[in-house]
N, C-alpha and C positions, 0 to 999 in steps of 0.2 A: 504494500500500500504506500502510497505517496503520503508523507508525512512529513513535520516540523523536525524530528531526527534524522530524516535520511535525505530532505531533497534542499540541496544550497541554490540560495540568488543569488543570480551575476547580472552587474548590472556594466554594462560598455560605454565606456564616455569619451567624449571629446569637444569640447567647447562649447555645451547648452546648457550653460548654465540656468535659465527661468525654467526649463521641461526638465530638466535635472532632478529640480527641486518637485515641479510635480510628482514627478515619477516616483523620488524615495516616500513621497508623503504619501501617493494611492499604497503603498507596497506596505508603509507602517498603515493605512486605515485598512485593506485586503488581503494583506498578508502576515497579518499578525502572529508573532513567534516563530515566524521562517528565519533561519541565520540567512546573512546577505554578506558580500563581498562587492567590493567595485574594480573597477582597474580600464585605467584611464590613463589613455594613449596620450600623453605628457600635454593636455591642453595647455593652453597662456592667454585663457580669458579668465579676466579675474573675479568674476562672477562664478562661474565655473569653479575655478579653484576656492572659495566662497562657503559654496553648499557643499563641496566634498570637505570642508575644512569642521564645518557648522555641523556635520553631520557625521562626523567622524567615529563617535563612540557607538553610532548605529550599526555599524559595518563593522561584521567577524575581523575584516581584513581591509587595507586600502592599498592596494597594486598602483604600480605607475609603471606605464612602457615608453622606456626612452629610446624602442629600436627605431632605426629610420626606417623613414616610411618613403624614401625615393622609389619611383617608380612604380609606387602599389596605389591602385587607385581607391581604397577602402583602408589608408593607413596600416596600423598593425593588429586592423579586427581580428582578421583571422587566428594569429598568432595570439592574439587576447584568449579568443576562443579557447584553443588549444591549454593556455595559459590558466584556465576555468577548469576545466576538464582535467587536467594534472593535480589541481589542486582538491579540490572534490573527492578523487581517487585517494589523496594524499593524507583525506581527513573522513575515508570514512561514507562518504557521501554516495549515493544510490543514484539519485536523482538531479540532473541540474536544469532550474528553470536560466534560460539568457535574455535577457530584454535590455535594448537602447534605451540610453538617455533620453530622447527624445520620446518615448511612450510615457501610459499607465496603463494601471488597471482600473478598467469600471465597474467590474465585480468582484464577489470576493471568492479567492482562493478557495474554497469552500469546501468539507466533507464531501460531499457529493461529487462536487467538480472533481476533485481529485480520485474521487473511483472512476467517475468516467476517463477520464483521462487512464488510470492505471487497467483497467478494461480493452483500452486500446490494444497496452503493450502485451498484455498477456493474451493478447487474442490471434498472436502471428509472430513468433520468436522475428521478422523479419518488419516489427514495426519498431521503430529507435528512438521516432522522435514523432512528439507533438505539439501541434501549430495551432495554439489557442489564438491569432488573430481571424478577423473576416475575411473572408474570400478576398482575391483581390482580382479585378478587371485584367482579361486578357491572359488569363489563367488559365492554363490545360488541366483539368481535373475529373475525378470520377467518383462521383458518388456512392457512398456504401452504405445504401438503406440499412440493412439490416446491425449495422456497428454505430449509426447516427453519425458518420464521420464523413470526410473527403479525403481523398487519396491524390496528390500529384500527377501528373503523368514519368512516365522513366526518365526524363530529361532533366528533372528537378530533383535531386538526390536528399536535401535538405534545404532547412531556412538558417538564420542565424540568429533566431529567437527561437523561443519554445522550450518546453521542457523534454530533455531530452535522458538516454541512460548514459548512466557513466561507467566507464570501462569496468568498475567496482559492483558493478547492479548486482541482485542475487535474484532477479527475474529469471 
């Protein structure tokens, strides 16, 4: 089951400071008692540096990536990613929810929600990760009545949010 022990927040920053701050605040009103971590690809807006400052003691952890980001047109997301995922492993963790800076949440994390969600994964050793946002336009997808879910098509392998398993799952 997806839970307050086994599933850690990550949250990816880089210079949004005002949705920043949304974001950790839907996460303390909808995600109450989830441990969080940040890690943030070395913003220099000082706003930004602000509410990750202000907000410090909320966060299991505060990461800062100073690799360069030449040539990558997404910074060092990825590597962040990665960087989540190591860590998680590192401590334990079953489950990682990833969500930008730039989101929230408008509902809550909820018992419920979180069996759905854990129903997914156990429904297809071959399901990894799930995409708690809305469809988005332009999207190749396939509906799976009977699981209440959406499926990608084979070309989308994952997102960069969502809750996903960590190499440590015991699924």
């Amino acid at each position: 089951m997806i839970s307050t022990t086994n599933t850690l927040l990550c949250i990816y920053s880089y210079n949004m400071g005002a949705t920043l701050d949304v974001l950790i605040q839907s996460i303390k009103d909808m995600c109450p008692g989830f441990p969080a971590i940040i890690i943030d690809d070395a913003s220099e807006d000082p706003e930004t540096l602000s509410v990750i400052k202000r907000n410090k003691s909320f966060f299991s952890e505060v990461l800062e990536n100073r690799a360069s980001k030449a040539g990558k047109r997404h910074g060092n997301l990825y590597l962040n990613i990665q960087k989540s995922i190591e860590y998680a492993v590192a401590n334990g963790f079953e489950y990682v929810l990833m969500v930008q800076d730039d989101m929230q949440f408008v509902r809550a994390f909820s018992q419920q929600v979180r069996e759905e969600y854990y129903s997914l994964f156990a429904s297809d050793e071959r399901v990894i990760q799930v995409d708690p946002r809305f469809l988005r336009r332009g999207t190749d997808y396939e509906i799976l009545s009977e699981r209440r879910a959406y499926r990608y098509d084979v070309r989308t392998s994952y997102a960069d949010i969502g809750v996903t398993m960590s190499a440590g799952s015991a699924l």
